[in-house]
C-alpha positions as CSV (number, residue, x, y, z in Angstrom):
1,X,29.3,10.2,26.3
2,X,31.4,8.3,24.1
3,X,30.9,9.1,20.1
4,X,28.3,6.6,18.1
5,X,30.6,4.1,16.8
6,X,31.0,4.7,13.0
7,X,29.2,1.9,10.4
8,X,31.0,-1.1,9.4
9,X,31.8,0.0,5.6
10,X,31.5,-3.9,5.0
11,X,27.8,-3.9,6.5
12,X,27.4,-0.6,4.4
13,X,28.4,-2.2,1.3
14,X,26.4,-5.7,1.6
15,X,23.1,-3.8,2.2
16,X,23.9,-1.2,-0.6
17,X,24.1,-4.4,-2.9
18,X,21.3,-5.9,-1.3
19,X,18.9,-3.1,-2.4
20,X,20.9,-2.8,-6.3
21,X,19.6,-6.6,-6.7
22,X,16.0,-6.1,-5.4
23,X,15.9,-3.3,-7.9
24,X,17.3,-5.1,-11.0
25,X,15.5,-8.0,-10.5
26,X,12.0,-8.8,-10.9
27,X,11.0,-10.4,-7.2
28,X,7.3,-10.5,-7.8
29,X,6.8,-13.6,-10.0
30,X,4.2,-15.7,-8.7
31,X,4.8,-19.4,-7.7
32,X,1.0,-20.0,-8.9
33,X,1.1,-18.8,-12.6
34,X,3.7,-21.9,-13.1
35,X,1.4,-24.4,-11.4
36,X,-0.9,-23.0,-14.1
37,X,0.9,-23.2,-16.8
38,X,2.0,-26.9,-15.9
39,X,-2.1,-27.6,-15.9
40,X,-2.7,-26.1,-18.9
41,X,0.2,-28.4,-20.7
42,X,-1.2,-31.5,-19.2
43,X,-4.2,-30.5,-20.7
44,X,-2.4,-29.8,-24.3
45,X,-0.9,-33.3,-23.7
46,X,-3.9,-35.1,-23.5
47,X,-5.6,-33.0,-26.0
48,X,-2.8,-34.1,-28.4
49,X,-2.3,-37.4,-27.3
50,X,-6.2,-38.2,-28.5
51,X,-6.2,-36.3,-31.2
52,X,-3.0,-37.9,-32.9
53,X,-4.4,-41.4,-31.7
54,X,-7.9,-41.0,-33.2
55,X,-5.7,-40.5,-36.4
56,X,-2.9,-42.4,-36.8
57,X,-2.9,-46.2,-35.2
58,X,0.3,-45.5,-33.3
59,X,-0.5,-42.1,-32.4
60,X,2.9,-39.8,-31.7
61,X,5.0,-42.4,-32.6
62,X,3.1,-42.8,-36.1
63,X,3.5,-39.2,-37.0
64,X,7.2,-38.7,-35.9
65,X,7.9,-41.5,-38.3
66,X,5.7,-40.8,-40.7
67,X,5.9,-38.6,-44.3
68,X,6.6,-35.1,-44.6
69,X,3.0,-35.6,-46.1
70,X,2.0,-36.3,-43.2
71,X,3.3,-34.1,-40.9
72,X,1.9,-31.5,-42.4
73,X,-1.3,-32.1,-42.4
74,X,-1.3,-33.0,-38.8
75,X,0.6,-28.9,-38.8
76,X,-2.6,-27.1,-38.6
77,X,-4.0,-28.0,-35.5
78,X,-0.2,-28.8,-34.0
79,X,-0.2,-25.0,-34.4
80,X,-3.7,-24.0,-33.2
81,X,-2.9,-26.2,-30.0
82,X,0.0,-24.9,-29.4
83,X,-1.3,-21.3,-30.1
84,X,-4.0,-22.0,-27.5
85,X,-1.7,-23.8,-24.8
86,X,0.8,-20.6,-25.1
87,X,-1.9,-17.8,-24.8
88,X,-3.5,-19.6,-22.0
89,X,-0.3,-20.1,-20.1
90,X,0.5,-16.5,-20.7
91,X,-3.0,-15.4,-19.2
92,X,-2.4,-17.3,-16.4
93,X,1.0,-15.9,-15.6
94,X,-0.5,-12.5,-16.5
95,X,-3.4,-12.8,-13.6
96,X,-1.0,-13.9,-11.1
97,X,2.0,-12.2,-11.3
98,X,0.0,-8.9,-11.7
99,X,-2.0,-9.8,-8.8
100,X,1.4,-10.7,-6.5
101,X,2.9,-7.2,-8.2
102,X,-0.2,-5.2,-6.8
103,X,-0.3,-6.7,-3.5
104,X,3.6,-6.1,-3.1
105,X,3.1,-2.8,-4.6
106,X,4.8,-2.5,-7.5
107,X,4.5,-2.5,-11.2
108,X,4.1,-5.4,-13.6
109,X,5.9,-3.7,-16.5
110,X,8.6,-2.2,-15.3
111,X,12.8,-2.1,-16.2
112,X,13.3,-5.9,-14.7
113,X,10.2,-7.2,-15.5
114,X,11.0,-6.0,-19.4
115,X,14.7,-6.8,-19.3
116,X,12.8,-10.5,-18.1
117,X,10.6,-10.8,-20.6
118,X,13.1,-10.5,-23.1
119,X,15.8,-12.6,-21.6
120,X,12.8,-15.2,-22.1
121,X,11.1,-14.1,-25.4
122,X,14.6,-14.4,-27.5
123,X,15.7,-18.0,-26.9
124,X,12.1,-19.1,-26.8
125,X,11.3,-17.9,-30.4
126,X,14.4,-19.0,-31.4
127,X,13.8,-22.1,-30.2
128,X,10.2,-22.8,-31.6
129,X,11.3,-21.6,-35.1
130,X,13.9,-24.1,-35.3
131,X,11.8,-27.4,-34.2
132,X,9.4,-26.2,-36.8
133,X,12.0,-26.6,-39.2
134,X,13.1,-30.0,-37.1
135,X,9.5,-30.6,-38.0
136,X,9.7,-30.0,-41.8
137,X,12.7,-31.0,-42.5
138,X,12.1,-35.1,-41.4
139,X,14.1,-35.3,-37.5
140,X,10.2,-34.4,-36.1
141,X,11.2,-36.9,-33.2
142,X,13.7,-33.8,-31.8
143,X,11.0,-31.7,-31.9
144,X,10.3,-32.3,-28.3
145,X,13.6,-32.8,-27.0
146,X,14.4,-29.4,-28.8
147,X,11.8,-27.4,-27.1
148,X,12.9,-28.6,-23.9
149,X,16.6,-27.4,-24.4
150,X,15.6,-24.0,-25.8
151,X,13.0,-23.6,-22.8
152,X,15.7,-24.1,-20.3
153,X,17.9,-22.2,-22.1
154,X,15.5,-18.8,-22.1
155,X,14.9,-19.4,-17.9
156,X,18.8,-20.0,-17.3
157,X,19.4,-16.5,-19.5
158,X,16.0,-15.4,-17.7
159,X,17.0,-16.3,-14.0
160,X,19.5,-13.2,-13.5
161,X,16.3,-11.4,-13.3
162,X,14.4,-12.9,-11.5
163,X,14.6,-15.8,-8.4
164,X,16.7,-18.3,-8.4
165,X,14.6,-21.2,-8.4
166,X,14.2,-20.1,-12.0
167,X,17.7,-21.3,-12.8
168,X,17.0,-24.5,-11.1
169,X,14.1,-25.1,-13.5
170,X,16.0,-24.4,-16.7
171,X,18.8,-26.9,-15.4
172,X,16.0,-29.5,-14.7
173,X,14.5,-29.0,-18.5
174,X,17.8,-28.9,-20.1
175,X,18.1,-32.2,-18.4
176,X,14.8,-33.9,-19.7
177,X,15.4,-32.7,-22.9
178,X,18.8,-34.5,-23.3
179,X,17.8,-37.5,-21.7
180,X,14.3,-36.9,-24.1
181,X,17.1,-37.5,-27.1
182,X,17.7,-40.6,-26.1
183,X,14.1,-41.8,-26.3
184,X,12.2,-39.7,-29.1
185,X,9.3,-42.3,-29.2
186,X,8.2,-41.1,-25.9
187,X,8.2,-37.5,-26.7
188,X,4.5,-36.8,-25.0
189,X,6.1,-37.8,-21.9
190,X,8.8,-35.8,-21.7
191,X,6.6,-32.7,-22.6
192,X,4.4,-33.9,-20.0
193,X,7.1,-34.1,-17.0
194,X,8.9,-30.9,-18.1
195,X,6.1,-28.3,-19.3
196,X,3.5,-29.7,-17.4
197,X,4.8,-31.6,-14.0
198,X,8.6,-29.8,-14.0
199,X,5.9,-26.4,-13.4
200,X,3.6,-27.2,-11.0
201,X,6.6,-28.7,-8.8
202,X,8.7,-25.5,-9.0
203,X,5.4,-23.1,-9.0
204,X,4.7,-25.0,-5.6
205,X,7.8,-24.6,-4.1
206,X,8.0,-20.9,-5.2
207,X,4.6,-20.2,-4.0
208,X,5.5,-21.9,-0.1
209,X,8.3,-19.7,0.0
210,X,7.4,-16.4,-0.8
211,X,3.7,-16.2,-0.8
212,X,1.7,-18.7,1.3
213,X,0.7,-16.3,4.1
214,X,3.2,-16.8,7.2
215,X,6.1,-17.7,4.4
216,X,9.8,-16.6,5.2
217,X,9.8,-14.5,1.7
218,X,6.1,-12.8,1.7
219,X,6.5,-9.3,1.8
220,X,4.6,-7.1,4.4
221,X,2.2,-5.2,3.5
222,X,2.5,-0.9,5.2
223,X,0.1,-0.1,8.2
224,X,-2.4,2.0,7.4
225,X,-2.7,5.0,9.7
226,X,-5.9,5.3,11.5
């Protein structure tokens, strides 16, 4: 008999990183928390959108041009909408992504899904404390554009932990938001196409790639013994 040929320390070494990666990252996010997330900031847009037209005859483009006087009475219920958007969204993300983590047998909060979170958690409240004071301090029409950047920002920092189409989607809102700059009157409608469109387009294509049943990346679940 001749002797089993010895492994290819190159195939050795490619599926030794294969399985580091798969254990730093967190794999299990689910395409359908970020096509609910987009739904519920359509809904914040048009919840807005009313409320700031039933108050001001120009709506949006009233209040970014308005007083500080004004702004801040409009504040309160900026902030209890956005409140309201944010836990919703997080809800969402929570019932999904804890659903995919179950089914592919893992755990929602472990090392990468933490070292996630706060890859995420530091630009984003970065981010929101500085368009409040965008807000207060009279350039309210970068409010928007602002958010957008600092969002992308967080899922670039974010997408080393997670899948790549994350990075994709922080390039795509750091792109709205500059292009946002350029056209602060239409702030709702940039909020609209990143937050609420740019998710629901990249929560589809996540979810027909990894977990539609039949999909190239759906992980297989262990026979069960008789």
């Amino acid at each position: 008999m001749k002797p089993a040929a010895s492994p290819d320390p190159i195939t050795q070494l490619t599926e030794i990183r294969a399985i580091m990666e798969r254990s730093s990252r967190f794999l299990s996010l689910s395409g359908l928390s970020g096509v609910g997330a987009g739904v519920v900031a359509l809904a914040g847009v048009a919840v807005g959108h009313f409320y700031l037209q039933s108050h001001y005859s120009d709506g949006y483009l009233q209040l970014m041009q308005g007083t500080a006087q004004e702004r801040r009475a409009a504040l309160p219920f900026l902030l209890l909408l956005a409140g309201v958007m944010i836990g919703l969204a997080l809800l969402v993300a929570f019932y999904f992504t804890h659903r995919r983590t179950h089914n592919d047998g893992k755990k929602l909060w472990s090392a990468p899904g933490r070292r996630l979170a706060v890859a995420l958690a530091v630009p984003l409240v970065a981010g929101g404390l500085f368009c409040l004071r965008l807000y207060l301090g009279g350039d309210a029409a970068m409010v928007v554009p602002g958010l957008l950047l600092f969002y992308g920002l967080a899922l670039l920092n974010a997408s080393k932990y997670t899948l790549d189409e994350i990075r994709w989607l922080g390039l795509t809102q750091i792109g709205l938001g500059l292009v946002a700059v350029l056209h602060p009157g239409w702030g709702l409608l940039y909020f609209a196409l990143g937050f609420g469109l740019g998710h629901i387009g990249y929560g589809l294509l996540m979810y027909n790639r990894y977990e539609r049943p039949g999909a190239a990346g759906t992980s297989a679940k262990p026979a069960v013994s008789p």
